[in-house]
C-alpha positions as CSV (number, residue, x, y, z in Angstrom):
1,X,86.2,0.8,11.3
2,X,82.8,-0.3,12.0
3,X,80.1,-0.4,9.6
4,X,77.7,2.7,10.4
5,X,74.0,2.2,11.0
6,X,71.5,3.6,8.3
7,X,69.5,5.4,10.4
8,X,63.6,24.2,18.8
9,X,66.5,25.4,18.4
10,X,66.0,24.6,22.3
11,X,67.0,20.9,22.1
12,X,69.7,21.7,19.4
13,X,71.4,23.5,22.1
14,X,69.9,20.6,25.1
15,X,72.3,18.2,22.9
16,X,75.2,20.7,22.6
17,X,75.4,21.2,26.4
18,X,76.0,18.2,27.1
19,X,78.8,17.2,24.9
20,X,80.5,19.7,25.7
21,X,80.2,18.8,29.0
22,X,81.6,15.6,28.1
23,X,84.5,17.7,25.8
24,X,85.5,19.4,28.8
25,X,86.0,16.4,31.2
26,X,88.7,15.5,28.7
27,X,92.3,14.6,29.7
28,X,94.2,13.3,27.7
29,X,98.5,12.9,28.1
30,X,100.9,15.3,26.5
31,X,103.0,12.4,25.5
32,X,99.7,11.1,23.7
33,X,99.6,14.4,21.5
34,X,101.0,15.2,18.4
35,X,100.8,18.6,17.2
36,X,102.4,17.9,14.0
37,X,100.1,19.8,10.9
38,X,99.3,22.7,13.3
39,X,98.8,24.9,10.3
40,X,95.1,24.3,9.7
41,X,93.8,22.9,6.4
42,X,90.4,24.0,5.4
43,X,88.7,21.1,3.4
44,X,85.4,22.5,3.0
45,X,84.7,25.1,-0.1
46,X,81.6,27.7,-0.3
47,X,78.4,26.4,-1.5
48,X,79.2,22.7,-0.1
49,X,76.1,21.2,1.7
50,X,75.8,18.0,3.8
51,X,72.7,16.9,4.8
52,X,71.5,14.1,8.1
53,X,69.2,12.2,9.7
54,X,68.4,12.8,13.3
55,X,67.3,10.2,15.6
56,X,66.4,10.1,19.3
57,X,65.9,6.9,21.1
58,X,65.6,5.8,24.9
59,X,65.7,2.7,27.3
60,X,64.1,3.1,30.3
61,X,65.2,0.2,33.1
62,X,62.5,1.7,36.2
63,X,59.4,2.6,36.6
64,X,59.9,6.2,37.7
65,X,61.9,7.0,34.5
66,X,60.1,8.5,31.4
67,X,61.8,9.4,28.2
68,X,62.7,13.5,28.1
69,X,60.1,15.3,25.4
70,X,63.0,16.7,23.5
71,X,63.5,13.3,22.1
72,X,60.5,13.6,19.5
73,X,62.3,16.2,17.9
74,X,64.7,14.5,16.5
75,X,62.4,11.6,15.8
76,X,59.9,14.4,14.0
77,X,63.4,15.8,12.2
78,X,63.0,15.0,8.0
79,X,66.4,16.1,8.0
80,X,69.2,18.4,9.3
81,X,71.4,20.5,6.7
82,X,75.1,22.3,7.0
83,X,75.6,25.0,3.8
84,X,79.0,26.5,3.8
85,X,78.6,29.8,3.2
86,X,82.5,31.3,3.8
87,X,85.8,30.2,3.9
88,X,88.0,33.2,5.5
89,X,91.1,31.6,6.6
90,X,90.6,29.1,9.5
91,X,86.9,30.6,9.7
92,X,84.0,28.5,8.2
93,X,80.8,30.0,8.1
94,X,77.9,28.2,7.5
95,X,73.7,28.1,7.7
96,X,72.0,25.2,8.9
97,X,68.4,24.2,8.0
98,X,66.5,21.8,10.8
99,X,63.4,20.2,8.7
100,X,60.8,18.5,10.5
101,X,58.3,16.2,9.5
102,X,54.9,18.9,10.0
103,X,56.4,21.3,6.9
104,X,58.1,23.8,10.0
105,X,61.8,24.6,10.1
106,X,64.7,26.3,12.1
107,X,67.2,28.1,10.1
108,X,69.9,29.4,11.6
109,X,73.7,30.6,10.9
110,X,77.2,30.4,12.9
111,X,81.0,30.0,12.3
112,X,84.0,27.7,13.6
113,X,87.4,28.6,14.0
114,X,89.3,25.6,13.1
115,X,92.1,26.8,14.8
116,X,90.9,27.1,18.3
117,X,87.6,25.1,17.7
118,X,85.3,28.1,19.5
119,X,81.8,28.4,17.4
120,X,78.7,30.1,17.3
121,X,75.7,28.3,16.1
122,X,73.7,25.3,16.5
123,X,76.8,23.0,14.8
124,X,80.3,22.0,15.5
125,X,81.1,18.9,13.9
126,X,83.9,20.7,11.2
127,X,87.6,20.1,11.7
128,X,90.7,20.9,9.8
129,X,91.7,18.8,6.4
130,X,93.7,15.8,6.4
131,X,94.0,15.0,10.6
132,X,96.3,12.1,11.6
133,X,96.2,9.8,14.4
134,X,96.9,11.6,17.9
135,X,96.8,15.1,16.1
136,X,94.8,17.5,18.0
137,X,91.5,17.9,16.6
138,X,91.9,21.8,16.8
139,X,95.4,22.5,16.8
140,X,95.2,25.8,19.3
141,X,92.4,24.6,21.4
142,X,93.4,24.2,25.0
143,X,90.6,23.1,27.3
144,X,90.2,19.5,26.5
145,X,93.0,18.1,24.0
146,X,91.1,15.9,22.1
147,X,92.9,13.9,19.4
148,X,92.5,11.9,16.2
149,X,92.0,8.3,17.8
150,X,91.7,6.3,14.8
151,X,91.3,6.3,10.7
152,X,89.8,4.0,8.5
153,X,88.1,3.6,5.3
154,X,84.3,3.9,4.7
155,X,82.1,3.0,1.6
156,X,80.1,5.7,-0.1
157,X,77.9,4.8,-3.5
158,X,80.9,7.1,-5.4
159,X,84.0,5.2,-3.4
160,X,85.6,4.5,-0.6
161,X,87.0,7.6,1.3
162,X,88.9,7.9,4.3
163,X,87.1,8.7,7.9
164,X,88.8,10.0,11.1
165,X,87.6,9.0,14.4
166,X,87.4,10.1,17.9
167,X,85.9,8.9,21.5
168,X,85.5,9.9,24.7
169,X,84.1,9.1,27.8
170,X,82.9,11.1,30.8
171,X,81.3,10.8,34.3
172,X,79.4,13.4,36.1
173,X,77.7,13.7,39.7
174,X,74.5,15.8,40.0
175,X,75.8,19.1,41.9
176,X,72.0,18.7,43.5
177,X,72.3,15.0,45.3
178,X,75.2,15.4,48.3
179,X,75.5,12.0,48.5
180,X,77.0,12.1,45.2
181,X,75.4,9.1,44.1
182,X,73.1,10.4,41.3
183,X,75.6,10.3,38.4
184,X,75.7,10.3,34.1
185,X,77.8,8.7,32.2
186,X,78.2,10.5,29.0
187,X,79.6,8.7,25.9
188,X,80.3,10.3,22.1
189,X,81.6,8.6,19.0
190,X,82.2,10.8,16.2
191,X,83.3,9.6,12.5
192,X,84.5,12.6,10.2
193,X,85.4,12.9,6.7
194,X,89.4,12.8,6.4
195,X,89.8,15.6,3.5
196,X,86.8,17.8,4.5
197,X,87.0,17.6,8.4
198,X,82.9,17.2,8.2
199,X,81.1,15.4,10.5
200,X,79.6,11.6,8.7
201,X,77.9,10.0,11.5
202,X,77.6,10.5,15.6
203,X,76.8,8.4,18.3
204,X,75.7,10.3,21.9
205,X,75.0,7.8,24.6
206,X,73.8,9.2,28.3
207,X,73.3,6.8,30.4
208,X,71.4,7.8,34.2
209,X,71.3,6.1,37.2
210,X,68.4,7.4,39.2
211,X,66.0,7.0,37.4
212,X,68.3,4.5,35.4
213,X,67.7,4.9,31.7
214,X,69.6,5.6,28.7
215,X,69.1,8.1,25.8
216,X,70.7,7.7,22.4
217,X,71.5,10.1,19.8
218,X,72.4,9.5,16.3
219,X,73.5,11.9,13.3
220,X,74.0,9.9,10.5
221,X,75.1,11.9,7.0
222,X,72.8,11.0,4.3
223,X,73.4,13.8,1.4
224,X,76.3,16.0,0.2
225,X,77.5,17.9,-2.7
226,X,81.0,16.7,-2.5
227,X,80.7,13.0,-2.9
228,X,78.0,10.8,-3.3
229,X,76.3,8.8,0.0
């Protein structure tokens, strides 16, 4: 596995739409799919907390593209936190606390199912306990079969621990050009925790042809009460 970077509720859900945009253009084989451990393994206990670092970066390539506003946000972020506030069955609930720079904040609460993977909230990034390679990342979720692509070992200040990883790429056409030629290529890599199912770093690359520029989002885990950073 590679070595990770040290790196209003409006752009919070700006960033959601558009992965799962890219989660839905998913297809993925049935061959390619294990369901093996379809009884789902919560690794994540009340009181747990697991804190990140935001950043938003762009690279414009013309004149007539200009970086979107909601970008400062995450530039102006001091940091993002998870608290896991119930466990009930395959049900995590859990507050989240966005921190910016000028002393404001947005708190706000959800769940996830870790069964179907449907949420409510401003996060997602929580998955069952102990996931292999080509097993669903929600064992009863239907809509994009995602799987476990890879696992490999990352270095924390209290030890090594094993991280899961997934990909996926996606192309879209803007509905509004009928020539079809205004596209997005949407890109995710996502690193998570292999006993807790929590997310440990994120990589969200848009790239846009007209105006051609890039935007690039990062979540990078910086805190937790389970293990040391």
């Amino acid at each position: 596995m590679r070595k990770k970077p040290s790196h209003k509720k409006m752009y919070i859900a700006i960033f959601l739409v558009v992965i799962l945009c890219a989660a839905t253009a998913a297809i993925v084989y049935a061959t390619q799919i294990s369901k093996s451990g379809a009884n789902v393994k919560v690794g994540v206990n009340v009181g747990d907390t697991f804190t990140y670092k935001l950043t938003g970066d762009s690279i414009l390539f013309s004149s007539d593209a200009s970086t979107p506003a909601y970008l400062s946000e995450y530039n102006e972020t001091n940091y993002y936190q998870v608290i896991i506030t119930g466990v009930n069955s395959s049900v995590v609930s859990l507050d989240t606390i966005w921190q910016f720079t000028n002393g404001t904040a947005i708190n706000n609460s959800g769940w996830i199912n870790l069964e179907t993977g449907n949420y409510s909230g401003d996060f997602w990034a929580i998955y069952p306990s102990n996931l292999k390679v080509t097993n669903l990342l929600y064992p009863k979720e239907e809509n994009t079969a995602l799987i476990v692509n890879s696992t490999g070992s990352q270095s924390f200040s209290s030890g090594n621990r094993t991280t899961n990883y997934w990909h996926l790429e996606s192309e879209f056409s803007d509905i509004n050009d009928p020539t079809g030629s205004t596209k997005q290529v949407s890109l995710i890599e996502v690193y998570f925790d292999k006993q807790t199912g929590m997310l440990d770093y994120l990589d969200s690359v848009q790239e846009y042809n007209n105006p051609e520029y890039n935007i690039l989002i990062t979540w990078q885990l910086t805190d937790s009460t389970v293990w040391g950073v």
